[in-house]
Structure formats: C-alpha cells, structure tokens
C-alpha positions as CSV (number, residue, x, y, z in Angstrom):
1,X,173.9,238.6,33.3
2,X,173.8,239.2,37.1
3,X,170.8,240.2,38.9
4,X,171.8,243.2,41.1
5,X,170.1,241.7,44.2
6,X,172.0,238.1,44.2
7,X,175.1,239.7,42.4
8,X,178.0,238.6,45.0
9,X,176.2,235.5,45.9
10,X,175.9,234.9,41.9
11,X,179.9,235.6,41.6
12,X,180.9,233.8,44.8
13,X,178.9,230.6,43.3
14,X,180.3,230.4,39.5
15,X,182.7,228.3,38.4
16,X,186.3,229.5,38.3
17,X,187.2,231.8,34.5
18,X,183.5,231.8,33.8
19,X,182.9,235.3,32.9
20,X,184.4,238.0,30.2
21,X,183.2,241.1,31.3
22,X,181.5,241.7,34.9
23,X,180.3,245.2,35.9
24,X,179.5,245.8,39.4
25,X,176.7,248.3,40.0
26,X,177.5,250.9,43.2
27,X,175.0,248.9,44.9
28,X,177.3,245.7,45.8
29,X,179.4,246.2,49.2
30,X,183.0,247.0,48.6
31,X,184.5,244.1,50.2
32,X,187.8,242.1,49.5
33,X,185.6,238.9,49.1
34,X,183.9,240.6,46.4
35,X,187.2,241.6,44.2
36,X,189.1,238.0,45.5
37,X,185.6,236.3,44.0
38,X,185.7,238.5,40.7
39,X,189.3,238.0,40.4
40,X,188.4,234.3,40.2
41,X,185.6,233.8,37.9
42,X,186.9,236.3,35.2
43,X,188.4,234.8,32.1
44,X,192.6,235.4,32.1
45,X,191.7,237.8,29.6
46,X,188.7,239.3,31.2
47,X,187.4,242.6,32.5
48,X,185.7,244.6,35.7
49,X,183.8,248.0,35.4
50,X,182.4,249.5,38.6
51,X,181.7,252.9,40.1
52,X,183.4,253.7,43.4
53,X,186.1,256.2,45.4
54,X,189.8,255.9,46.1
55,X,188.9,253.1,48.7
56,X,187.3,251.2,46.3
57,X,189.9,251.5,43.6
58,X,192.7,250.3,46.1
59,X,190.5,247.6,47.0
60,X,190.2,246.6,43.3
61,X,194.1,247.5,42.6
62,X,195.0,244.9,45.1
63,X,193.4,242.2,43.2
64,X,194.0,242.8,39.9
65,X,197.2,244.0,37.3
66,X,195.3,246.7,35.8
67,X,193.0,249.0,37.6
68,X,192.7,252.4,36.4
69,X,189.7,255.2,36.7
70,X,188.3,257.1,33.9
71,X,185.7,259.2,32.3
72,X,186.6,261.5,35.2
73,X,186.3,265.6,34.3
74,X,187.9,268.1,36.0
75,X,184.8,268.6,38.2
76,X,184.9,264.9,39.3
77,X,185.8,264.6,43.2
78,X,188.0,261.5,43.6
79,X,184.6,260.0,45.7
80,X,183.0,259.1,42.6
81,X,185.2,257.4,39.9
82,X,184.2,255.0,37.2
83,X,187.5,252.2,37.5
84,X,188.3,249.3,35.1
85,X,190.2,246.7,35.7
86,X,191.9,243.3,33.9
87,X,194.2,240.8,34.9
88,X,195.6,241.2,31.1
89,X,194.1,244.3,28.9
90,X,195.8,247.7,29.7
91,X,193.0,249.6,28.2
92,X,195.1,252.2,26.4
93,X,198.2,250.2,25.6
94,X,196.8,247.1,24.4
95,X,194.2,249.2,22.1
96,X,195.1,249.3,18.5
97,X,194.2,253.0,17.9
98,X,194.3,252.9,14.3
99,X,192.3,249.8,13.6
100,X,189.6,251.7,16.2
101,X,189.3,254.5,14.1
102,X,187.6,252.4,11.6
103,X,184.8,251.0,13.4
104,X,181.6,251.4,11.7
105,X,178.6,253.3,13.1
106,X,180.2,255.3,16.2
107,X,178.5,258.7,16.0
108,X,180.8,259.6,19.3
109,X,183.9,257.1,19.7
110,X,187.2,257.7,18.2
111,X,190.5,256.8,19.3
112,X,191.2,260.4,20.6
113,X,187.8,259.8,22.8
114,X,189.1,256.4,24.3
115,X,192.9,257.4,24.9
116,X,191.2,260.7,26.5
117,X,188.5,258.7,28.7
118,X,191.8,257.3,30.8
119,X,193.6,261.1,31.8
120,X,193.1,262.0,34.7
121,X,193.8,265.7,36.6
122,X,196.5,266.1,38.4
123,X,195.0,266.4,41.5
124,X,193.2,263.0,41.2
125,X,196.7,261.7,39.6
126,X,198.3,262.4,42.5
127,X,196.1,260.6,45.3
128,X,196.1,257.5,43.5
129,X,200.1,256.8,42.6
130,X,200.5,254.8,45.0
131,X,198.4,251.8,44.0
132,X,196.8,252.8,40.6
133,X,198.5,250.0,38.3
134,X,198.8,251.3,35.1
C-alpha cells in the first residue's frame, strides 16, 4: 500500500523489484523520475495502472514494454485515459481467455469484457501509434 501523500517518495525509497502491482492515483506529478522509479521497484513480472492523457502515456511508454490505454468509450477525449503498463504481461495476449471464462463469482467480467476494455476508437488509435507499445 502507498499512501497518496508520500507516494513518489514511498517508490523512490523501496528496494529495487519490490512491488507486483502499483497504481498511481492522478494526484502524483507526471514526471520521468516517477515512471524510471516505478520501472525499478516493480517485479520483472509486474504491473502499473494510472489515469492520465497522451503525455502521460508517452511518458509511461518510454519506460516500459507494454503500455496501453483502456476502458476508454467513444465519448472519452484522449485527455483522460486509464493506461496499464508491464515490463512482461501484454494484457490481451498473454490472457488465457478460455480459462477466464470460468472464474467464479463475476457478475460483470467475461473474456469478451476484458479483450473489449483494451479497443480503442479510431480517432484515439490514431494519436497514439507512435509510441503506444502493444
């Protein structure tokens, strides 16, 4: 757990491959420190959810193999994406759809719903080719 308020000072003083999962409230400042910092204390095999803009996810693209947005509609302006990233997990290809399908208790996920979350519109497609790793 990081406490919003010490966050990047929390991440800029852990030990090196400490963390699995790390999700950055809008709050932290978008700086190349922060995603250099993240990029070292997640786990080889570990992720990054924040909310941000195109800035943002180039930021986040330049540190990491994976970065993709999703959970964005049609109505969603490219100023406020959700983004994942990984230095290993492609978060549709390395999904084993059918096994997902058999999750117990999910009233709203599915495989459909999780391959879905990661399309994007065209129009958003098109601004981030160029450094959208995916």
């Amino acid at each position: 757990y990081i406490d919003i308020a010490n966050g990047l000072t929390t991440i800029q003083n852990s030990n090196d491959n400490s963390f699995d999962v790390i999700v950055i409230d809008g709050l932290l400042e978008d700086s190349k420190a922060l995603y250099a910092h993240t990029a070292r204390v997640l786990k080889a095999d570990g992720v990054i959810s924040l909310r941000g803009d195109l800035e943002r996810l180039n930021s986040v693209a330049s540190e990491f193999k994976i970065a993709m947005p999703y959970l964005v509609n049609s109505l969603t302006e490219p100023s406020d994406l959700l983004i994942l990233a990984s230095k290993f997990y492609h978060p549709t290809a390395d999904i084993n759809l059918q096994r997902s399908d058999f999750l117990d208790g999910c009233n709203y996920y599915n495989s459909d719903t999780h391959t879905a979350s990661f399309v994007m519109p065209n129009y958003i497609k098109q601004e981030i080719r160029e450094f959208v790793k995916n």
